[in-house]
C-alpha positions in Angstrom: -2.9 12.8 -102.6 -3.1 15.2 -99.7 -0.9 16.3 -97.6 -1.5 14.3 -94.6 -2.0 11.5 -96.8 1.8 11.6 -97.8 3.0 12.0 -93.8 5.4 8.6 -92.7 3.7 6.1 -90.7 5.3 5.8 -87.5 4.9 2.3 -87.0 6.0 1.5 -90.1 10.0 0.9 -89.7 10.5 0.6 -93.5 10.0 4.8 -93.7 12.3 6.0 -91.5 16.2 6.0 -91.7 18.3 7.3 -94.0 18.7 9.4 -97.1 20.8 11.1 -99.6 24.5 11.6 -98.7 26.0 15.0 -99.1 29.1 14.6 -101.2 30.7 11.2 -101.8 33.8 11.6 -102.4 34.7 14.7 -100.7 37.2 14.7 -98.2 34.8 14.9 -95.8 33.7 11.5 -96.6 36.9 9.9 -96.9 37.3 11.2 -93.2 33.9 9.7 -91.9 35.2 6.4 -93.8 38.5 6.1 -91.9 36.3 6.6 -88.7 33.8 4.0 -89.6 31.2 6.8 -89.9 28.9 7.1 -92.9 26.1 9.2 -93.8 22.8 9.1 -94.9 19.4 10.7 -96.4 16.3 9.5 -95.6 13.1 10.7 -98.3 10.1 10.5 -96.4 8.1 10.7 -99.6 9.8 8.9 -102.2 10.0 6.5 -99.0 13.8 5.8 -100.5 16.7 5.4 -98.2 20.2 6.7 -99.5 24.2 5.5 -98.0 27.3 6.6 -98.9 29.4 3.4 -99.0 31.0 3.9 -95.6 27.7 4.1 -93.9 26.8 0.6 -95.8 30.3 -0.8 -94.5 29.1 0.2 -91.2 25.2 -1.4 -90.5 26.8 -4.4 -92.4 25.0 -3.9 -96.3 26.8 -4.6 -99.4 26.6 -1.5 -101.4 26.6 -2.9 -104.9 23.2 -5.2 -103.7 21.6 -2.6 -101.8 18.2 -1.0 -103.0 17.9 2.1 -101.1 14.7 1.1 -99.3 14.7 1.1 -95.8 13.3 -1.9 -95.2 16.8 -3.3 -96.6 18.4 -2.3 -93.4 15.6 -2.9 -90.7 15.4 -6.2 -92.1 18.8 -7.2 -90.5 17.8 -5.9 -86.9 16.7 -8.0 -84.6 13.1 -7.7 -83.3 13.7 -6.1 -80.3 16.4 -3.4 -81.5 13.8 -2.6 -84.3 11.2 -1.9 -82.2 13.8 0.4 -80.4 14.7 2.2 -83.5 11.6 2.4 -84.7 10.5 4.2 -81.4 13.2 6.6 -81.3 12.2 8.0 -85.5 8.3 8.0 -84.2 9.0 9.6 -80.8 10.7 12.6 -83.0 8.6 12.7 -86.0 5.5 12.8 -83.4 6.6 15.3 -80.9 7.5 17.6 -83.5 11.7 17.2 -82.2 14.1 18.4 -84.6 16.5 15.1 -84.2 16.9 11.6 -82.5 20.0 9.6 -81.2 20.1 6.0 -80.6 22.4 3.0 -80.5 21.4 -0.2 -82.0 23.1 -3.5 -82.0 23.2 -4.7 -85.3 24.4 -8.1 -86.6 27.3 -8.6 -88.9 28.2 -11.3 -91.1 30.4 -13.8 -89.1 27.9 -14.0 -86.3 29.5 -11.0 -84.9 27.5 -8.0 -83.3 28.0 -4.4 -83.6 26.8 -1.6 -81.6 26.1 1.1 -84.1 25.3 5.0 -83.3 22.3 6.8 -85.4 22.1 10.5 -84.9 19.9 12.2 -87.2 17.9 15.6 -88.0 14.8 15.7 -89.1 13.6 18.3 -92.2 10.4 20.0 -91.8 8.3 21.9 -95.1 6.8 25.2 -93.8 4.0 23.7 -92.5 6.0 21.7 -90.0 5.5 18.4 -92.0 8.3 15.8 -91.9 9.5 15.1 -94.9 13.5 14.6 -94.9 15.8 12.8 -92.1 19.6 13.0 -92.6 22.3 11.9 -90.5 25.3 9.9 -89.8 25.8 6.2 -88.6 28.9 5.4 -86.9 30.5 2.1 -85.0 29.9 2.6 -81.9 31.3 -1.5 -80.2 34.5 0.4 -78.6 32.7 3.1 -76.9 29.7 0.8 -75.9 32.2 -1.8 -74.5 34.7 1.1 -72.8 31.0 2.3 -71.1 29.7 -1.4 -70.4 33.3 -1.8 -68.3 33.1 1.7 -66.8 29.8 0.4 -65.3 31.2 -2.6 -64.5 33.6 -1.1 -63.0 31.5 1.3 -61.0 28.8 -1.3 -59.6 32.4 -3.5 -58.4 33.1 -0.5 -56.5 29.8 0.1 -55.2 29.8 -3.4 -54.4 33.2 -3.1 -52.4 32.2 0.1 -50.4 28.6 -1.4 -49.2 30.6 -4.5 -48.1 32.8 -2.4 -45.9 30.1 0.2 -44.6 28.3 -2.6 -43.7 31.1 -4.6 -41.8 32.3 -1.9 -40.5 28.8 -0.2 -38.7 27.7 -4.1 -37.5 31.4 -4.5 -36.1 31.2 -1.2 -34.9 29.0 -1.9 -31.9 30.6 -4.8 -31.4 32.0 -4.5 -27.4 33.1 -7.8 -26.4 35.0 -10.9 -28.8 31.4 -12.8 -28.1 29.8 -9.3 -29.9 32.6 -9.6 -32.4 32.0 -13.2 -33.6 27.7 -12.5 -33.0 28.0 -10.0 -35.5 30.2 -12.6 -38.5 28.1 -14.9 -37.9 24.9 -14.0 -36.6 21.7 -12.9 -39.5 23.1 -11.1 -42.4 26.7 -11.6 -41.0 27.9 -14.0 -44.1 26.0 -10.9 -46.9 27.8 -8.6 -45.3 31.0 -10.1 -45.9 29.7 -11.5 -49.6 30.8 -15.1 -48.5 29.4 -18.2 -48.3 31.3 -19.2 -45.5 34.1 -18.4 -42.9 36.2 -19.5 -40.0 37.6 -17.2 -37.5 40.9 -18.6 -35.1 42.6 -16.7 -32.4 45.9 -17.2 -30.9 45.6 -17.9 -27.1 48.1 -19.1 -24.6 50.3 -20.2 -27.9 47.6 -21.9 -29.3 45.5 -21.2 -32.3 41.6 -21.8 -31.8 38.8 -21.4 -33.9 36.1 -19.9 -32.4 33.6 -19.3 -34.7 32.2 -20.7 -37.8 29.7 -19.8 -40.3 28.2 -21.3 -44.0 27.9 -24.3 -45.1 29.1 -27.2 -42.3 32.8 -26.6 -41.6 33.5 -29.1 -39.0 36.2 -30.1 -41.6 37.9 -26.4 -40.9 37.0 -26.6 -36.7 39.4 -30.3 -36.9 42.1 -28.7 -39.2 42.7 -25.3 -36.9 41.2 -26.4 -33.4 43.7 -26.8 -30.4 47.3 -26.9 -29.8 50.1 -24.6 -31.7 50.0 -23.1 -34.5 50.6 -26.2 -37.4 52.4 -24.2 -40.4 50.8 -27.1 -42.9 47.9 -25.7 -42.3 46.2 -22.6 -44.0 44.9 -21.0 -41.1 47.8 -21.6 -38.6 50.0 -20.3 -41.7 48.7 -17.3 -42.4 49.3 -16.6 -38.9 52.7 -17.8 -38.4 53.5 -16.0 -41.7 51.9 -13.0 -41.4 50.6 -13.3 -45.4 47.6 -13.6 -46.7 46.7 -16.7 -49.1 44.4 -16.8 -52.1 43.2 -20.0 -53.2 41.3 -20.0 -56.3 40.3 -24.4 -56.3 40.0 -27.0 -53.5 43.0 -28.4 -55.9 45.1 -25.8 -55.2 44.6 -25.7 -51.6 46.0 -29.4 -51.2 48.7 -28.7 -53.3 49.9 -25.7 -51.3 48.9 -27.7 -48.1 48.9 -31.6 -49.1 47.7 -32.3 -44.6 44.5 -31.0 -45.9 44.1 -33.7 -48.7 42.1 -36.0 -46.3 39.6 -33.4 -45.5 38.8 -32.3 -49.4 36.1 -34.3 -50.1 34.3 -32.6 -47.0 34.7 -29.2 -48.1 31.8 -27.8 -49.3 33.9 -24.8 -51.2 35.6 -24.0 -54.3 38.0 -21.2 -53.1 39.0 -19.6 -50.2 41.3 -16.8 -48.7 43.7 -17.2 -45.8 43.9 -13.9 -43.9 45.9 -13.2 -41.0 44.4 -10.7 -38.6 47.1 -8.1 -37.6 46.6 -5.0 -35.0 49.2 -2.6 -33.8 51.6 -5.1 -35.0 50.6 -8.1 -33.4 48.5 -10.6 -35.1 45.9 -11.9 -33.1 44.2 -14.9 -35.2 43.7 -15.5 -38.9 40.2 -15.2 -41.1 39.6 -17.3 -43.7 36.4 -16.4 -46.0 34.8 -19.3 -48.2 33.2 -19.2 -51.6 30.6 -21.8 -53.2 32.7 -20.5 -56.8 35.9 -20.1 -58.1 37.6 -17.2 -57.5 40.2 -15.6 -59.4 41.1 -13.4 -56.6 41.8 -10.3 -58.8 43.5 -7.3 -57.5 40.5 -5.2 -56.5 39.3 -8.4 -54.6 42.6 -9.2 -52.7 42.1 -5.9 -51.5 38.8 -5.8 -50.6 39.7 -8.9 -48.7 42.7 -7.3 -46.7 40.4 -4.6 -46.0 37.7 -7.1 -44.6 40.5 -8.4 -42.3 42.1 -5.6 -41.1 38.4 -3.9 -40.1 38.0 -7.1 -38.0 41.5 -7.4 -36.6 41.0 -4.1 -34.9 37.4 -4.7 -33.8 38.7 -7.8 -32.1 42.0 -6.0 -30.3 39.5 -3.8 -28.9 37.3 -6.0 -28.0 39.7 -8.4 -26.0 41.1 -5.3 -24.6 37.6 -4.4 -22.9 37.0 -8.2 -21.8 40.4 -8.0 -20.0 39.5 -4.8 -18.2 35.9 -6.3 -17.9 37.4 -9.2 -16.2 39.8 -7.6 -14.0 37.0 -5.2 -13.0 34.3 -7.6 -12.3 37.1 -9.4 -10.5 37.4 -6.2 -8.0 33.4 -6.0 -7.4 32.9 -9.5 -6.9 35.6 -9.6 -4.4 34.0 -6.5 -2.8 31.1 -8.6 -2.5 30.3 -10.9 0.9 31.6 -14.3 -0.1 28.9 -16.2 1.2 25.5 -15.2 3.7 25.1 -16.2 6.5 22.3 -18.3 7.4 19.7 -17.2 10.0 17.4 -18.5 12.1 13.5 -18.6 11.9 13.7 -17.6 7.8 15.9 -18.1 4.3 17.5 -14.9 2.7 18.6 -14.9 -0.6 21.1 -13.0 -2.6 21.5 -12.1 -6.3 24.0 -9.9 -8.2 23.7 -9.1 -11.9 26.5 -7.2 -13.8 25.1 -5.2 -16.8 24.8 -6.6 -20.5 26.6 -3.2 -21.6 29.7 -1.4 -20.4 32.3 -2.8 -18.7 29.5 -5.0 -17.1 30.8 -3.5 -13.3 28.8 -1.1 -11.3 28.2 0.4 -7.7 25.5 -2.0 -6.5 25.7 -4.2 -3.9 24.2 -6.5 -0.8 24.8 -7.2 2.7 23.5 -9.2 5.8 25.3 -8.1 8.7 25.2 -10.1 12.0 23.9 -7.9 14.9 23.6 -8.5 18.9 20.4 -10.5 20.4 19.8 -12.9 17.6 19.0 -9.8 15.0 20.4 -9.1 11.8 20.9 -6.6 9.0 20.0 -6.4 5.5 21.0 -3.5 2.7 21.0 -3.0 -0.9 22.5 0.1 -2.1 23.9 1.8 -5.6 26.7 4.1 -6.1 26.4 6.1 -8.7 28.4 5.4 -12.0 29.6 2.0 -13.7 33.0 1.8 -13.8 35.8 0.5 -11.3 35.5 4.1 -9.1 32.2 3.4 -8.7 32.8 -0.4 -7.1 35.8 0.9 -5.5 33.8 3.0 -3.1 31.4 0.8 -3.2 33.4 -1.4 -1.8 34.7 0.9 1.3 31.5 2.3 1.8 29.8 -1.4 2.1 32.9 -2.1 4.8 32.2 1.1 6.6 28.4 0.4 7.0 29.2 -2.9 8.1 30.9 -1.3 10.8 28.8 1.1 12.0 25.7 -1.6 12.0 27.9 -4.0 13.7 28.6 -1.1 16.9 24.9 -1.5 17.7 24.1 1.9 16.3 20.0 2.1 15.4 19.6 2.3 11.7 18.9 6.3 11.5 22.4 6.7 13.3 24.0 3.8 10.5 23.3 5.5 7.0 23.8 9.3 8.9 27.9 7.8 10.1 27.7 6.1 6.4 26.6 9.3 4.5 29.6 11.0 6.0 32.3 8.6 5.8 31.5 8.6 2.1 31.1 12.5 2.2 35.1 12.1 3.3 36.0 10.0 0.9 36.8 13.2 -1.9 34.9 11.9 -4.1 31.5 13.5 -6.1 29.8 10.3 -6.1 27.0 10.0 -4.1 25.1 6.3 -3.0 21.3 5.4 -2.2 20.9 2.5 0.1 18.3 0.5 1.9 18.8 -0.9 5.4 16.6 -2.9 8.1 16.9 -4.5 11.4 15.4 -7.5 11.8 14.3 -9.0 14.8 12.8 -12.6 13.6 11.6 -13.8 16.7 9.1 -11.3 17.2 8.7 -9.9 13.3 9.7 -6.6 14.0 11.7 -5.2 11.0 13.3 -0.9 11.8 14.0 0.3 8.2 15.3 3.3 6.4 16.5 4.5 3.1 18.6 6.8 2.1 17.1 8.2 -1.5 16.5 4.1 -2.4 13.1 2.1 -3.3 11.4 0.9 0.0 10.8 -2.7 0.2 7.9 -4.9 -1.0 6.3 -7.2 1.5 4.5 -10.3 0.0 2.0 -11.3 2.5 0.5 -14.6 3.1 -2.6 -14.4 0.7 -0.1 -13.5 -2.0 -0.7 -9.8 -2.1 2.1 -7.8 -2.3 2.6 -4.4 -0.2 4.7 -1.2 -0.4 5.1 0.4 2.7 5.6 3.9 3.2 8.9 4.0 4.4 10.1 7.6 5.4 13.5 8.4 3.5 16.6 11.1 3.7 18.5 12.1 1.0 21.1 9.6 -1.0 24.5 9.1 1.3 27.1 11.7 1.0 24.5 14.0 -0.7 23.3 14.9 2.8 26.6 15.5 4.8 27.1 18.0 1.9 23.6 19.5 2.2 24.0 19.5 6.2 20.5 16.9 6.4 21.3 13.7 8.0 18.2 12.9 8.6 17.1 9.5 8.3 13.8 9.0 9.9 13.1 4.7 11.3 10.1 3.4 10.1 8.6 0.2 11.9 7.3 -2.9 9.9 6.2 -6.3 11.5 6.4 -9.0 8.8 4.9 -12.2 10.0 5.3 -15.9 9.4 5.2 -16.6 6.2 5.5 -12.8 4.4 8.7 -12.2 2.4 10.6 -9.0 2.1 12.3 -7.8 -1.3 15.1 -5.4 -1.5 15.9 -4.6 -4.7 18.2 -1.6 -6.8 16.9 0.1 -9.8 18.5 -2.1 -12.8 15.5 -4.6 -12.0 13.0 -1.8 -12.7 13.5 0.6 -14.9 12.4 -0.4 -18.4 14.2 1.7 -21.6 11.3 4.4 -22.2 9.0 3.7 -19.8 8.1 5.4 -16.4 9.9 3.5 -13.7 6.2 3.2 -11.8 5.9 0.7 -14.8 8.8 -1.9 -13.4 8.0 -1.1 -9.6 4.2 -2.1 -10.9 6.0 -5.3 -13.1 8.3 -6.5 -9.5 5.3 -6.3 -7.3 3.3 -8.5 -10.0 5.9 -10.6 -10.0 6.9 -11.0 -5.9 2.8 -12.2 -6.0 2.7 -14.7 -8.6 6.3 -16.1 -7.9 7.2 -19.3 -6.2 7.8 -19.2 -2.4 10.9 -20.0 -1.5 13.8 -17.2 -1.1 16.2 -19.0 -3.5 13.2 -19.4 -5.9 11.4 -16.4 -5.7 15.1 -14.7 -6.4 15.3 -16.5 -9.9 12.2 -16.2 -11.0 12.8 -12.5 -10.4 16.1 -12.1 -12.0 14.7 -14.3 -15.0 11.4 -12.5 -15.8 12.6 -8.7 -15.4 16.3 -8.2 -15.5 16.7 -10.5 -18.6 13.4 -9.2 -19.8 14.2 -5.3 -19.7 17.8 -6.3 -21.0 19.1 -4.1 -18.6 21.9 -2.3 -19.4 22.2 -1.6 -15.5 23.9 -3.9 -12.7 21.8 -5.3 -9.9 21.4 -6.2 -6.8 18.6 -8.1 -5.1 17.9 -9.7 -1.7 14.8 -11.9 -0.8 14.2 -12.4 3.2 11.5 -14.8 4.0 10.2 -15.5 7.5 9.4 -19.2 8.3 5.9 -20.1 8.2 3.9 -20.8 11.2 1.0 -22.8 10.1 0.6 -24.8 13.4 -0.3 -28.7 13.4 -3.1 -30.6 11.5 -5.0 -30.5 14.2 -4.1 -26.9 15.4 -3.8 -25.1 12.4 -2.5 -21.1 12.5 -2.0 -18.6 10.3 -0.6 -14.7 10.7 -1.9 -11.7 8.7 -0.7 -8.3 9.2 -2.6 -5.2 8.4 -1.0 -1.8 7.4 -2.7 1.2 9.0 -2.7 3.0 5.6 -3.9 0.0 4.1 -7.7 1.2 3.0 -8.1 -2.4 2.2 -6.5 -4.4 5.0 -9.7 -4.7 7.4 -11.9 -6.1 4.7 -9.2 -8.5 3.6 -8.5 -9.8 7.1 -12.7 -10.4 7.7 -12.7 -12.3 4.5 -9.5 -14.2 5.6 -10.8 -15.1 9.0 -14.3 -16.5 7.1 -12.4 -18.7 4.8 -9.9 -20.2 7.4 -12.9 -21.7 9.8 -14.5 -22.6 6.1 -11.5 -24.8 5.8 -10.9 -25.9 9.0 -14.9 -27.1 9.4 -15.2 -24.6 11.8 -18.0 -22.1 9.7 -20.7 -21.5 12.6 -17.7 -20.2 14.8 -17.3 -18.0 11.5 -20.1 -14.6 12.8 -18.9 -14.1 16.2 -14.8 -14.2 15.0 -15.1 -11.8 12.3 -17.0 -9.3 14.7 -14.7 -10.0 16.8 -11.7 -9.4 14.3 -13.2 -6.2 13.0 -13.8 -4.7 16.6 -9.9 -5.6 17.9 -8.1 -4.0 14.2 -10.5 -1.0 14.0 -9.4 0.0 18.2 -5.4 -0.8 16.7 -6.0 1.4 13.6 -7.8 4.4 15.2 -6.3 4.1 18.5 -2.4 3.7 17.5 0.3 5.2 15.6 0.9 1.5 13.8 -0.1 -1.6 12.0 -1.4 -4.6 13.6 -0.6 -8.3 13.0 -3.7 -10.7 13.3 -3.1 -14.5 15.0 -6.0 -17.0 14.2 -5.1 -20.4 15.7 -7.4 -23.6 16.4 -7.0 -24.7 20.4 -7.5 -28.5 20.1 -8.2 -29.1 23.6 -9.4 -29.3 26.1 -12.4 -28.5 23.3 -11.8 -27.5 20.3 -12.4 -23.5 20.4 -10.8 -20.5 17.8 -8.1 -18.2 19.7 -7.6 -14.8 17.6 -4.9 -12.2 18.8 -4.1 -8.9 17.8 -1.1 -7.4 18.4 0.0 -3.5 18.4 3.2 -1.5 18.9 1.2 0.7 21.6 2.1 0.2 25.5 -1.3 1.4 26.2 -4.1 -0.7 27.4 -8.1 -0.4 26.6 -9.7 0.1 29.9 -13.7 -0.8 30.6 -16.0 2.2 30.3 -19.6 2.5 31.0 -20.8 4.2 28.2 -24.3 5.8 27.7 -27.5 4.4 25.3 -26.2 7.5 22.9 -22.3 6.9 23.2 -20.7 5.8 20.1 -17.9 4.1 21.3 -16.7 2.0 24.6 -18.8 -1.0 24.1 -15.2 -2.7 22.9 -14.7 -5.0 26.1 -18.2 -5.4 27.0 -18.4 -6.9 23.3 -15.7 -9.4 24.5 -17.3 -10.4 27.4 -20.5 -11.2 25.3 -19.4 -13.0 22.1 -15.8 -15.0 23.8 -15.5 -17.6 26.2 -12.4 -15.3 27.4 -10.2 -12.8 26.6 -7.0 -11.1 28.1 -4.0 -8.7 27.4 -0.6 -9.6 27.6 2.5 -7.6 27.2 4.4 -8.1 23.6 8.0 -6.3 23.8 7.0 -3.0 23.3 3.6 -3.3 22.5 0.7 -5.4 23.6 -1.6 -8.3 22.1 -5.4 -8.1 22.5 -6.6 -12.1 22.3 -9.7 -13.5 23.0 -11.3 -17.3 22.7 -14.5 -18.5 20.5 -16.1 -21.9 20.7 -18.2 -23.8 23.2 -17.6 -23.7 26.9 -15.4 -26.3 28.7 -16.9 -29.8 28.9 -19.2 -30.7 31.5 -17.0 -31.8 34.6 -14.1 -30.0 33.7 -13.7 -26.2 34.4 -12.3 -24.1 32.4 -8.9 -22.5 33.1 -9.3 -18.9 34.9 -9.2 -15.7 32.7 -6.0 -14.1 32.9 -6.4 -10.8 35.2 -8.4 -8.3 33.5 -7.1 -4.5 33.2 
């Protein structure tokens, strides 16, 4: 037979274990006995397996019936730790390894098992064949077990420290008691705490209240703790009242230690609980009680994990009412810094809105204001000081009253935010404020604004298109004293019947990460598609961008809408005005002129009024330093003819020229007297209004009304 025909099969787990061992009866022997270690040598050849006596005593093999062939002992094994063994001898024979070590469980009469330790070497001829294994088998079940409960031991206390870490980051963001009892109840809130249920009470005005519940239905736990004082028969009041925690390892031995909760056993959807009273700074503030679908023996190691679990929440909830009774005190200040109620006005509908932030002490430096001035007009401001704390609404506060004031005097706007900036500049203070402010003069439209390092307003106009006017600014208030610039330069707006103004501070704009063009771009989107109304168009704001960029900014937001003048039935009207740097503006009035006498069934009147239109607004916008706003009103009688006006700022009036077959320009008037049944110019505060009448002449037998005198 050849060599290679006399190497071990490694698959074949009846060739490879033991052999000869080295001197039985030696004392070394008597040693490995008393240790429960035996020895053995393995002949690869002979394919015979030799064991000292104390080695049989150990893998469980009578030594006066034992034949010395392996297949003896791998017999006993079990499939799968003979498969193991059997890959461990391979694995070395194979890879050319000089020895193997591996622990096999091997059965024992009795129906006991036994962990037992082989560690071999493995004999090689010159030419590197395999032909000897010796070793020693030993009794491993202690040290297996001892490791077994070390690992135990080790994946309890991994267990523990994830259930803290985790409690303790979610509770660490945790600002408010609403944040507190979000984050034990809320997704993942019950795994964090490894419970399958809970019930959290706190002690208010002498009474204990539970406040949140999580887990299977507890309504059991909500009637037992709910209202009035503290009831010592109950677990929750008494771990309060007592200060102690209580472990209860059975629904039985709860109503034994508490017989008032007998009634309610049969409703509880647990096995065990534990009773904690939530202490901080030596003051308890509530009790915790965690749930569990099993019974628990509450061991040591779990009593404490449990104490832990309560104290971690105990001092995430004394912060936490600590900040909502400064956030209440706070927002207390700003809201009574804050006018009480608006006033209401006449010929439109203002609306107001505050929002305190979702984050911080949820108090800021924003505020409003509509300010009663002399002749029938009116102020309106928004305006931020910077920071978010109490300071910051304190001068908010003064420098709301002081503005107030100095609109009230009469002062034009410019001279308001220059007296503001330094009355805030002599406050001592580093904060500085950005405000918007108007004038508003309903009757006639006219709106004076300026801003002082603020947003400019958005105009919504009658078509639904939605404007930003460039309204000149100076730097924020307080800033500029200090900078020796109190320059606020008046801008002029008209807003006419029907066209809404928005004032608005940054919270309602600026998204996290993105440009703040982006939320100026979402408002505007928004003022067009949003209802009419001031009151409505305010919510649908405050609901579709505050709550949607979950601002953690306060803010303030006023809506001022001019009444609509849509004339009668049978005289219908409507206003449009168009904004000299509006590139657009001429062609949308045109198209808005068409489509009005489309709807009114006047359409073959429809030619003449748009020339008309376009010939008026293109003398306003090359001719003038403004905007214009464009009348177009049906005259019912005495027959039924269009009257369109155009009004300017400008106190100078177009005068008749003669101009030449080459000029391009002065054919204006002559125009008018061509395509109108009449025209005239009359004088509009400090401006004028260009109007002119289309339709058919005055009915036979009744002449028409003179022309008013022609300049």
């Amino acid at each position: 037979m050849s060599d290679h025909d006399r190497q071990p099969s490694t698959h074949a787990a009846s060739r490879r274990l033991i052999g000869k061992p080295p001197g039985r009866g030696s004392a070394t022997a008597e040693r490995l006995a008393m240790n429960r270690t035996g020895s053995f040598e393995w002949d690869l050849d002979a394919g015979t397996l030799d064991i000292d006596d104390a080695g049989l005593l150990v893998v469980g093999l009578d030594p006066v019936s034992f034949d010395s062939r392996p297949e003896s002992l791998m017999e006993r094994l079990d499939p799968s730790e003979r498969a193991r063994l059997d890959e461990a001898v391979g694995d070395a024979i194979e890879s050319g390894r000089s020895s193997y070590s591996v622990h096999v469980r091997v059965p024992l009469d009795g129906g006991r098992d036994q962990w037992t330790h082989v560690q071999a070497r493995v004999l090689r001829d010159d030419d590197e064949r395999p032909h000897r294994v010796v070793g020693v088998v030993r009794d491993a079940t202690a040290e297996v077990a001892h490791t077994a409960f070390l690992l135990d031991l080790e994946k309890w206390r991994q267990r523990q420290t994830s259930i803290v870490e985790r409690t303790t980051s979610a509770l660490s963001r945790a600002v408010t008691v609403d944040d507190v009892t979000a984050a034990l109840t809320g997704p993942g809130g019950l795994a964090r705490l490894d419970a399958d249920g809970l019930a959290l009470a706190l002690v208010d005005n002498a009474a204990l209240n539970v406040i949140a519940l999580s887990g299977d239905p507890l309504e059991a736990i909500a009637e037992l703790g709910s209202g009035g004082e503290p009831d010592r028969s109950l677990p929750l009041a008494d771990a309060v009242l007592s200060g102690r925690p209580r472990f209860l390892s059975s629904v039985s031995a709860l109503v034994q230690r508490y017989p008032a909760v007998a009634p309610y056993a049969d409703r509880l959807d647990f096995r065990s609980a534990a009773y904690l009273p939530l202490v901080a700074q030596a003051r308890t503030l509530g009790s915790l009680a965690l749930y569990y679908r099993e019974p628990t023996a509450f061991h040591a190691d779990e009593r404490n994990l449990c104490l832990g679990l309560a104290a971690i929440v105990a001092q995430s909830l004394q912060r936490a009412k600590l900040f909502d009774e400064e956030r209440e005190f706070a927002t207390g200040l700003q809201s009574a810094m804050l006018p009480r109620r608006i006033q209401e006005i006449r010929g439109g509908e203002i609306a107001v809105r505050y929002h305190a932030a979702w984050s911080g002490r949820q108090v800021g430096g924003d505020w409003y204001d509509v300010i009663a001035l002399p002749k029938g007009r009116f102020g309106v401001v928004v305006g931020d000081v910077e920071g978010h704390d109490t300071h910051a609404a304190a001068i908010m506060g003064q420098l709301r009253i002081a503005l107030r004031a100095y609109a009230g005097e009469g002062h034009p706007p410019s001279t308001v935010l220059a007296r503001a900036s330094r009355f805030l500049a002599e406050l001592d203070t580093e904060r500085f404020a950005t405000c918007a402010y108007a004038q508003v003069d309903l009757a006639s439209g006219t709106v004076r604004a300026v801003r002082a390092g603020h947003f400019g307003p958005l105009i919504r106009h009658m078509d639904g298109r939605v404007g930003s006017p460039q309204v000149r600014g100076g730097l924020p208030l307080g800033l500029s004293t200090a900078l020796g610039d109190e320059e606020y330069p008046e801008t002029r707006l008209d807003l006419v019947p029907g066209e809404t103004l928005v004032l608005y501070t940054d919270g309602l704009v600026e998204e996290p990460g993105a440009d703040v063009d982006v939320g100026v771009r979402a408002l505007a989107h928004e003022v067009s598609a949003g209802p009419e109304g001031a009151q409505a168009l305010a919510d649908h704001l405050s609901d579709r961008l505050w709550e949607r960029w979950g601002s953690g900014d306060d803010v303030a937001l006023l809506v001022l809408r001019r009444h609509p003048d849509p004339g009668s039935p049978r005289a219908p009207r409507l206003h449009q005005y168009v904004h000299q740097a509006d590139p657009e503006g001429l062609s949308d009035a045109r198209t808005m002129v068409r489509q009005a006498l489309c709807d009114w069934g006047m359409a073959e009147l429809a030619d003449d009024t748009e020339l008309v239109t376009d010939e008026l607004l293109v003398n306003v916008l090359l001719h003038t330093e403004g905007g214009a706003v464009l009348t177009l009103e049906v005259l019912p009688e005495p027959v039924r003819r269009v009257r369109l006006s155009v009004q300017d700022r400008s106190s100078v009036w177009p005068r008749r020229r003669s101009p030449g077959e080459t000029a391009t320009s002065g054919r204006g008037l002559l125009l008018l007297d061509a395509v109108t049944v009449r025209w005239g110019i009359e004088p509009r505060g400090e401006g004028k209004a260009v109007w002119c009448e289309i339709g058919p002449s005055a009915s036979p037998g009744r002449p028409a009304a003179p022309p008013p005198a022609r300049i």
